[in-house]
N, C-alpha and C positions, 0 to 999 in steps of 0.2 A: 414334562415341562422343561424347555431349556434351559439351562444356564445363563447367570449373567454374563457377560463378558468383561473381561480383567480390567479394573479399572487404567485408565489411560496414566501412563507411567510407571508402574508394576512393575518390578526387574525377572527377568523370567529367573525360574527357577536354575541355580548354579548348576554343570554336568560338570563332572569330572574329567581334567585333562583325558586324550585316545591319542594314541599314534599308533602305525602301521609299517611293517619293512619285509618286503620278502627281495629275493635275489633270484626268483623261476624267470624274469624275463630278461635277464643278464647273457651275454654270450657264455658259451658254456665254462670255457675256461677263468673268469672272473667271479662265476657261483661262490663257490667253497671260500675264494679270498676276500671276497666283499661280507660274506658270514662273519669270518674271521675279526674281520678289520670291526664290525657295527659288535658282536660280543666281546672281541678287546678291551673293553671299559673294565671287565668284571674277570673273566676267566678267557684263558688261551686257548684257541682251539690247536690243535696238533692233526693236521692230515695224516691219512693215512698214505700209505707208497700206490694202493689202487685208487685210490682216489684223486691224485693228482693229472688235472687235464678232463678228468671224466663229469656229467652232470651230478648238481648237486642241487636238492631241493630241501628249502628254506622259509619259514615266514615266522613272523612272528605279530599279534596284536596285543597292545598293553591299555592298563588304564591306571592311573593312580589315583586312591583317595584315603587323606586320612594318615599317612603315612607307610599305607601298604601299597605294594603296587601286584599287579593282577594280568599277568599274559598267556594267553593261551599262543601256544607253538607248536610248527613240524619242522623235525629236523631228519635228514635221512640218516643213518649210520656216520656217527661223529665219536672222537676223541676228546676230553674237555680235561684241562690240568690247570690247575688253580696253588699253584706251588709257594712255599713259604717268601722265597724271594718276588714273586707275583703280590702278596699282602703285602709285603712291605712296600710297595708303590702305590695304593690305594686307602681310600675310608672305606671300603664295603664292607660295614659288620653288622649282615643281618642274619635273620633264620632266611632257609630259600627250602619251601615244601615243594617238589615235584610231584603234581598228581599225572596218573599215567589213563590214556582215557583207549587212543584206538593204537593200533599195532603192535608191532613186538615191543614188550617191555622187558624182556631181559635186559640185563645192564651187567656188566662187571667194573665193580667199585676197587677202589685201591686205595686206601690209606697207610701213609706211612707208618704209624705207631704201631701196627699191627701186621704183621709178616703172613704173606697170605691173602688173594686176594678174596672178596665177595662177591658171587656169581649167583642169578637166580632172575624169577619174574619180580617183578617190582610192581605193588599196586600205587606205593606215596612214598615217596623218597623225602629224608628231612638231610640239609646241608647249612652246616656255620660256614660262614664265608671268613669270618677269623680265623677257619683252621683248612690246611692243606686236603686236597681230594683228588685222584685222578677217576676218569668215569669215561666208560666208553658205553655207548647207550648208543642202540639200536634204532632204527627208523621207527617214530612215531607221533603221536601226538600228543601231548599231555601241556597241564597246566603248571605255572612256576608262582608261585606265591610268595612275595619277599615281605616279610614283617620286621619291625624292631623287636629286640628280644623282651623289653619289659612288657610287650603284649602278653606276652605267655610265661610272667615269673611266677603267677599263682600257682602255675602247674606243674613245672620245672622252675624251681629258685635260681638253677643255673643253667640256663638255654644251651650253652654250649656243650649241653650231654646228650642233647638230640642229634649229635653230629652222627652221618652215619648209619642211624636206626632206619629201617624200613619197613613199609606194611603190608602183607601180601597183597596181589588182587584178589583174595579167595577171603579174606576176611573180611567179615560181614561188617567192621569198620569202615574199612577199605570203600567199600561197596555204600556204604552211607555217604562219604567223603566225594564219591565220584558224580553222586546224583545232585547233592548242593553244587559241584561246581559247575555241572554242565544247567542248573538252576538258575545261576546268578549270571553263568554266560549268558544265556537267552534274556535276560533282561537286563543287563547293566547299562545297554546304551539308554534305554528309557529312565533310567534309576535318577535322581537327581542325587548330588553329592553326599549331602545328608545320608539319601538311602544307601548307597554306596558303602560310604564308609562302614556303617552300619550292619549291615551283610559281610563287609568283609574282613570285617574282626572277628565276628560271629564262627564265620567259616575259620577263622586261625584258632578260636578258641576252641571248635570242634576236633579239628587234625589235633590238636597240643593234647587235647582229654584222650585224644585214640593213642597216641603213644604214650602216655602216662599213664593209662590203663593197660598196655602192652607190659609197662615195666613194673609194674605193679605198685605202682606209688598212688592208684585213687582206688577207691570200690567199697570203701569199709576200715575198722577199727586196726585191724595188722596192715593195711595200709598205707593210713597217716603214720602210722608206727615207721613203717618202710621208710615213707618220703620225709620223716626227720629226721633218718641216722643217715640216709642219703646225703640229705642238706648237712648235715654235721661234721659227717665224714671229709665233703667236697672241701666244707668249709674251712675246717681243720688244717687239711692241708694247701692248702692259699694261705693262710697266715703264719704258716710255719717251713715255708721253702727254704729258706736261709740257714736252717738247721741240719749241719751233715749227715744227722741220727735218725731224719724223718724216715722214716720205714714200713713198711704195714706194719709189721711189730709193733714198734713204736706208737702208731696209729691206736691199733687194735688193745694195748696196754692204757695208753688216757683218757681214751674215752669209752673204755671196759664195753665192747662189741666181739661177738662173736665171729668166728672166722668164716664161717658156712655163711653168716647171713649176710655179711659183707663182701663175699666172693662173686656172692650172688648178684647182690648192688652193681658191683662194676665189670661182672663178667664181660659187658658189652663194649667196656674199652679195655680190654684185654687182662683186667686183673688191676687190684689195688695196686701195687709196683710200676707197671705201665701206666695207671694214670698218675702217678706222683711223677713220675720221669718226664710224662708226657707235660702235662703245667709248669715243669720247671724248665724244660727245653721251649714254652712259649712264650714265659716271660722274659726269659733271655732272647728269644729275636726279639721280641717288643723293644727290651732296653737296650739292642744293637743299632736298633734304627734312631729311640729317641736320646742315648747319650753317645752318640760317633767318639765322643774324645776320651770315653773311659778303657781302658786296657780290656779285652777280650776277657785274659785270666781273670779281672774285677770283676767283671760280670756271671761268669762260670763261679765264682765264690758265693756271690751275693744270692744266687739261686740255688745252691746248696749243694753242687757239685766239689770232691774234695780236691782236683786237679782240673788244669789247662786243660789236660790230654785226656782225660777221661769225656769232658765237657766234649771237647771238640769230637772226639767218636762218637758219642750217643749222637749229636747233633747230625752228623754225616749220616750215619745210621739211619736216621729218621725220616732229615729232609733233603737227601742227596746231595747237600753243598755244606760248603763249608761256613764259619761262621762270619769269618771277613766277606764270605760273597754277598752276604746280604746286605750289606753295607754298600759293598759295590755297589746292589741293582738298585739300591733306595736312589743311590744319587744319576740314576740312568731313565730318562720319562720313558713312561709305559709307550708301549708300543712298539719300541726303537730297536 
């Protein structure tokens, strides 16, 4: 029996903002720059010396709903740097999950705190856009998932420790992760926004359980155990940076934690020491950009650094400039 037909005035049901951009039908030599110029919002792309003049292929489709946005892309063999003077000209603070679907997915990842880069296949890339990344990633095709980070504070208290982490394509995670998304591709244009959004937390909250399973923070009773000395640990030191004595020592002596199981905790960003260094070296470019008139040294204090010059190496060190530079590019519009 048919249906009745929608009564007369009925608002159709809401679809979620789409847009579309690719650069294949550009002359050749405008490809790569016209990339450049439309991902400029978020991250710089860096040509490569073979690449310059030669064809470059591009596209990308998005959808937003809900607060997530949702695009599937190919990009050929790119360079992508997202450097701390780069943040400090933007609001972009989200998670951004790369799932990796067809071609080469090797990638080599570079992060500054950590000396050394990250080479390998990649099935789901997790990146904070509040923290520095260089990423050269290979011709392919893969999905970019940007969420707010309270989407996933049940499962990481602090989003910004997914920075980084990756999931093979050989884990049977991984392998879950890739069949919802090519799922929700095939249906989100029909999805009304409701459904949409719906689906696409779902799918954030899936990825955030597969590397919180990864680190061993969900699965059972040693666990929750994990994921509260974690949160403890992180937590600790964010309220205690201003203190020149902050130390793993230190750490590991107030809140009576063992060394092995806390090594373990933060193996991933290179050791308790590197992530104390690492949070005290971000909250000082923070307070570079939002207090311009306070003295460098002030701020090198107030972070817990015992000198100027100490502050300023670490900081070179880390993010390849200096601390005045960031101040500089605050006051220079992106792009330019």
């Amino acid at each position: 029996m048919p249906h009745d037909p929608p009564l007369a005035g009925t608002p159709a049901p809401e679809r979620i903002p789409y847009a579309h951009f690719d650069v294949n039908a550009l002359p050749v030599r405008e490809q790569l720059l016209a990339w450049r110029d439309r991902m400029g919002q978020i991250t710089d792309v860096v040509p490569l010396h073979a690449q310059v003049g030669a064809p470059f292929r591009a596209s990308i489709e998005r959808w937003d709903a809900g607060g997530v946005m949702f695009a599937d892309c190919y990009t050929d063999l790119i360079k992508l740097d997202r450097s701390i003077a780069r943040i400090s000209q933007d609001n972009a603070r989200r998670i951004c999950f790369n799932v990796f679907i067809d071609g080469d997915a090797q990638s080599v990842i570079e992060r500054p705190a950590k000396r050394g880069d990250a080479q390998g296949e990649v099935g789901v890339l997790a990146i904070d856009l509040d923290q520095p990344v260089r990423l050269i990633r290979r011709g392919s095709r893969h999905f970019s998932i940007f969420t707010p980070g309270a989407l996933i504070q049940s499962l990481f208290a602090d989003p910004a420790a997914l920075h980084g982490r990756r999931l093979s394509p050989h884990d049977p995670a991984a392998r879950v992760v890739v069949e919802r998304v090519l799922r929700l591709r095939a249906n989100i244009r029909e999805m009304t926004a409701e459904a949409a959004q719906r689906h696409l937390r779902e799918l954030v909250e899936l990825i955030a359980a597969a590397f919180a399973a990864q680190a061993g923070l969900i699965g059972g009773k040693r666990a929750i155990a994990r994921a509260a000395t974690y949160a403890s640990a992180r937590e600790f030191v964010r309220a205690n940076l201003a203190n020149v004595d902050l130390t793993p020592e230190f750490v590991l002596d107030r809140l009576a934690l063992s060394r092995p199981s806390v090594y373990r905790l933060f193996q991933h960003e290179g050791g308790l020491n590197a992530y104390i260094r690492h949070v005290r070296l971000r909250a000082a470019a923070q307070d570079l950009v939002r207090y311009p008139g306070v003295a460098i040294k002030d701020i090198a204090y107030s972070v817990g650094f015992r000198s100027a010059t100490d502050f300023t190496r670490a900081f070179r060190r880390d993010y390849d400039v200096a601390p005045q530079d960031v101040r500089f590019y605050k006051s220079v519009p992106a792009g330019r």
